[in-house]
VOGU-3710 file (C-alpha; in Angstrom, 3 decimals, decimal comma):
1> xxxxxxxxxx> 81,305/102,046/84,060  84,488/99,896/85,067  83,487/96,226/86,170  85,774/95,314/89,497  85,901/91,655/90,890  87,023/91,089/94,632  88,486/87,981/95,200  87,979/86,593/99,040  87,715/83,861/100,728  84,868/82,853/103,223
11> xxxxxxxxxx> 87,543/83,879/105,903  86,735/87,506/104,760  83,729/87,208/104,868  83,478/85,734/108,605  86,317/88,636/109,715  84,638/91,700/110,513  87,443/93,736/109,944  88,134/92,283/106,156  84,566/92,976/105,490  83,853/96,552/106,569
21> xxxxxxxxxx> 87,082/97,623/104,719  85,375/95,616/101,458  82,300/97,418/101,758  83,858/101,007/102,325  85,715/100,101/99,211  82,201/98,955/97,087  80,463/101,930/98,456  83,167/103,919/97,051  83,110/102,130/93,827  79,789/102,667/93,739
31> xxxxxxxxxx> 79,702/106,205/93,675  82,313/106,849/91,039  79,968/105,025/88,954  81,342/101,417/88,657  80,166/98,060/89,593  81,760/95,631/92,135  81,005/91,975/92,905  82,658/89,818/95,207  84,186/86,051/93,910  84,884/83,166/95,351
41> xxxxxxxxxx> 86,810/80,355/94,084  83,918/78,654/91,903  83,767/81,848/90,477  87,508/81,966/89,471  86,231/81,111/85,483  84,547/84,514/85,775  87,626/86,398/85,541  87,709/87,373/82,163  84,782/89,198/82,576  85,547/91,898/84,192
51> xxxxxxxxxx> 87,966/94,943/83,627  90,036/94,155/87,132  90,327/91,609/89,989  91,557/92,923/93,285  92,549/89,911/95,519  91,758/90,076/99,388  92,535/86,736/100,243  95,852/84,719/101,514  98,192/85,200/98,874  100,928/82,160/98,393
61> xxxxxxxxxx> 101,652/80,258/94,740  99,890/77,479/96,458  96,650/78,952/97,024  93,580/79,630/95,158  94,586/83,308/95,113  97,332/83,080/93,050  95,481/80,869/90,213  93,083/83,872/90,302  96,215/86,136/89,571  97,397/84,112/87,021
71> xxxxxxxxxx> 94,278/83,406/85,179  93,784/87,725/85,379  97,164/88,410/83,967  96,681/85,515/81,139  93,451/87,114/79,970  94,962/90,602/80,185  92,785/91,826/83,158  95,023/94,378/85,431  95,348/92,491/88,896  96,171/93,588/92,527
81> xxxxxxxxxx> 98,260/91,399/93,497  100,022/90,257/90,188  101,120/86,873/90,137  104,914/88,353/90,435  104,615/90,325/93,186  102,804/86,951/94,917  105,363/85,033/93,930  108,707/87,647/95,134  107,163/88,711/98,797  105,725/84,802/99,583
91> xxxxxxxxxx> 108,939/84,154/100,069  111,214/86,222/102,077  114,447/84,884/100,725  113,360/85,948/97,352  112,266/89,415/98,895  114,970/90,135/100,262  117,585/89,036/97,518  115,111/91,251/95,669  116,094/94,282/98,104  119,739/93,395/97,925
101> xxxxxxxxxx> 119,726/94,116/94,552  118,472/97,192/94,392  120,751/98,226/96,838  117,468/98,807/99,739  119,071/98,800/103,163  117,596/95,944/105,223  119,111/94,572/108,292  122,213/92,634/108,370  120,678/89,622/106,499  122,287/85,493/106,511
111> xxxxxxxxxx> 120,290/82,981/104,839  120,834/79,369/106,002  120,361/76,368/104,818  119,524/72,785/107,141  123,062/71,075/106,902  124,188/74,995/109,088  122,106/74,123/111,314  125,363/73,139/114,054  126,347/75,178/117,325  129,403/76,224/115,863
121> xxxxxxxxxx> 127,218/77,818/112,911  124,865/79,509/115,788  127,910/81,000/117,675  129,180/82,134/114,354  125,673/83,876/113,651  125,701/85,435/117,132  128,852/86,961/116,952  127,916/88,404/113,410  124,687/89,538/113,631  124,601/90,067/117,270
131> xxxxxxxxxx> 122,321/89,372/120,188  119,548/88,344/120,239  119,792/86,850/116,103  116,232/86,898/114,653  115,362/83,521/112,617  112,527/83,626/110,156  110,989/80,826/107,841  110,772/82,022/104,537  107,057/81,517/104,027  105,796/83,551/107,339
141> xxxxxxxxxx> 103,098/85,659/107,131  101,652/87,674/110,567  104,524/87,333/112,060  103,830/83,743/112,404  107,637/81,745/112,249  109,438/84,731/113,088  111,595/83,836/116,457  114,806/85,478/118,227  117,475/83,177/119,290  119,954/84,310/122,192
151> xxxxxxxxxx> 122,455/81,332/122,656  123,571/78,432/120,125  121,155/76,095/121,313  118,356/78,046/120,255  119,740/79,335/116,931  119,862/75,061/116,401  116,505/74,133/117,768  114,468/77,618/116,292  116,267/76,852/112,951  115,243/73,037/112,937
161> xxxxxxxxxx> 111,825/74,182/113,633  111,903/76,614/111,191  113,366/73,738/108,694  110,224/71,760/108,781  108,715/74,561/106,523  111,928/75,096/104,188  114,908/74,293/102,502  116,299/77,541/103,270  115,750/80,410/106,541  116,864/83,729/107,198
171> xxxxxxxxxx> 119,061/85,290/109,734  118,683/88,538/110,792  120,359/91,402/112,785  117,525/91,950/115,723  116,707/96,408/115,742  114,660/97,471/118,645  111,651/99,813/118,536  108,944/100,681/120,136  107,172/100,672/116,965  107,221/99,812/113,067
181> xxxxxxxxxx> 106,229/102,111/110,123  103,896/100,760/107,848  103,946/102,863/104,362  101,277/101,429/102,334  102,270/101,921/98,241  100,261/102,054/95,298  102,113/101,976/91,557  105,235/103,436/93,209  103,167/106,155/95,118  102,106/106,215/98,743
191> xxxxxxxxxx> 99,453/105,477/99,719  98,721/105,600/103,740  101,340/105,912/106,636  100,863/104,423/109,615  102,765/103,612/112,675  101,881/99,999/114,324  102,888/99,867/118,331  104,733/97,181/119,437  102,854/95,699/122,561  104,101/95,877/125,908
201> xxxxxxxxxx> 106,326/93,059/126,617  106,768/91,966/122,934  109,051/92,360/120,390  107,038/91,906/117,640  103,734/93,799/116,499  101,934/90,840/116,145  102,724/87,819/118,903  101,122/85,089/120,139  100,274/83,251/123,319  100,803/79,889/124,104
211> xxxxxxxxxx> 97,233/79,560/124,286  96,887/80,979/120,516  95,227/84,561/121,721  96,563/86,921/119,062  98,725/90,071/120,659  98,948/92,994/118,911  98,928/97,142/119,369  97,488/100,212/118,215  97,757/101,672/115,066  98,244/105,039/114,556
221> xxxxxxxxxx> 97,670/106,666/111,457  99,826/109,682/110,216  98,699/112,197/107,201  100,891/111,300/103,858  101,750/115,124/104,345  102,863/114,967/107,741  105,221/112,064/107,039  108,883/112,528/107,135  109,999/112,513/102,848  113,312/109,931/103,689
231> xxxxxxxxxx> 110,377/107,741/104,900  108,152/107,621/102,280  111,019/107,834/99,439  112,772/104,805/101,161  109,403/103,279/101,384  108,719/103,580/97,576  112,568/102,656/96,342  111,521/99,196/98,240  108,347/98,648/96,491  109,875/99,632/93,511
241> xxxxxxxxxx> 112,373/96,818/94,081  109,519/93,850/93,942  106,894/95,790/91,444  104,658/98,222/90,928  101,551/96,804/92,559  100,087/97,702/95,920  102,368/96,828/99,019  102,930/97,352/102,550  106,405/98,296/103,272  107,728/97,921/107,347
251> xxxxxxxxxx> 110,556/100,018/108,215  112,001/100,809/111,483  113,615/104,166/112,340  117,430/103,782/113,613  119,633/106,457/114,028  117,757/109,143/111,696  117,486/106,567/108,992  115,130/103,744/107,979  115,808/100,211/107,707  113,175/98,323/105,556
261> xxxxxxxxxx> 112,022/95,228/107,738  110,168/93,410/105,082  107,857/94,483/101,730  104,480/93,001/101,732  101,955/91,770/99,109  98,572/92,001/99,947  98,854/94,171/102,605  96,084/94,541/105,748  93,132/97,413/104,856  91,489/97,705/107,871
271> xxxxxxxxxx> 88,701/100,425/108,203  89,827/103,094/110,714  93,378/101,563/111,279  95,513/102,053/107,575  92,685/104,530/106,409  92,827/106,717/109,247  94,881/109,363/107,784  94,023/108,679/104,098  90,681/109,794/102,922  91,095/109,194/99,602
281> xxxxxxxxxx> 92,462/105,542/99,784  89,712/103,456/98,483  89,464/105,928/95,798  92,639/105,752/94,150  92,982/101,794/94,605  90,005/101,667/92,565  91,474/104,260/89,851  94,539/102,125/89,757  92,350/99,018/89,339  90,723/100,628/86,401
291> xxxx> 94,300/102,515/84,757  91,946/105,742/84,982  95,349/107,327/87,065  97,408/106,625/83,910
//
């Protein structure tokens, strides 16, 4: 019997849709035979007690989640999300160099730093990366700090915002879609495919309204069988890129090809939207917790 920890926060416990992915996942556990408690962050000492943590909370170096990575990987318990992978995809800059590298196409990609923050610098962006120019802090998550720009003046006052958060941002070429792939991977497999719709009158899958009502669209699973091959194997070369944990790659579809939007850590598991399509998900998350898939 194989001894899993969840780490949460009381934010999972209070979101409906964190929680009845949790419990799919225990009840699962549960019948394979192994045992599954949930932690909190008084419980972070308790670590070293069991055979694997997954984390489910809001993973950044400055948050309790990563000290519960850390203290995992320093007593030799296997970890979802390892402290590396927390550390790479918290901050886009590093993700993305990260890509680079690996030779991963992303889209046309600046990063900036505050003293390029001028309109001659924003014209110069424009006329590089084109129309609207997408501007993102590096420490975003949901979509949150993620703006377009369409003249100079914006490209200053977004990036100025975006400065408050940063020492550096990134620029981006803007690629239109009506939706994003989401290719969930697992140790350098996949895991689920899904598509996520891009709301009407958005540009992004997740927005938000002035009044702070989250916007956001469907999600349509797709069987890993069913997926296009060039998806999934451009999907895994990124994940392979930051680790060889559990991510959520976003890719959009231009042209015949995909362009990888970002790679995640931590990625959403909601029950009946990334688990639509993939029966056996909870299953092999927990094998891979436990090495038993080794």
């Amino acid at each position: 019997m194989g001894q899993i920890g969840i780490f949460i926060e009381r934010s999972s416990i209070t979101a409906a849709y964190e929680m009845n992915a949790l419990m799919r996942l225990s009840q699962v556990a549960r019948k394979l035979g192994h045992r599954m408690d949930f932690l909190f962050r008084p419980d972070i000492y308790r670590i070293p007690e069991y055979d694997a943590i997954f984390i489910r909370a809001l993973t950044d170096p400055l948050n309790s989640a990563y000290v519960a990575a850390r203290t995992a990987e320093m007593h030799g318990v296997h970890v979802i999300d390892d402290p590396d992978s927390i550390y790479i995809c918290c901050d886009k800059v590093n993700m993305y160099s990260h890509l680079m590298r690996a030779n991963v196409p992303i889209p046309e990609t600046v990063f900036l730093r505050g003293h390029e923050m001028t309109l001659q610098r924003g014209q110069e962006l424009l006329a590089q990366l084109g129309n609207p120019v997408v501007l993102k802090a590096p420490n975003s998550s949901f979509s949150m700090y993620v703006e377009k720009a369409s003249t100079p003046e914006e490209v200053v006052q977004v990036g100025r915002k975006l400065f408050r958060r940063a020492d550096r941002i990134v620029a981006q070429r803007f690629l239109k879609s009506v939706f994003d792939w989401r290719v969930g991977v697992l140790g350098g497999k996949p895991l689920y495919v899904c598509q996520y719709v891009i709301p009407r009158k958005q540009w992004k899958v997740l927005s938000y309204t002035p009044e702070g009502k989250t916007v956001y669209g469907a999600v349509k699973g797709i069987p890993l069988d069913k997926a296009d091959p060039a998806l999934l194997k451009r999907a895994s070369e990124a994940a392979a890129a930051i680790g060889n944990g559990l991510y959520g790659v976003d890719l959009k579809q231009i042209n015949g090809d995909y362009v990888v939007i970002e790679v995640n850590d931590n990625p959403t598991i909601i029950a009946g939207d990334e688990d639509q399509k993939a029966g056996d998900l909870y299953e092999r998350i927990i094998k891979f917790l436990l090495r038993e898939d080794q």
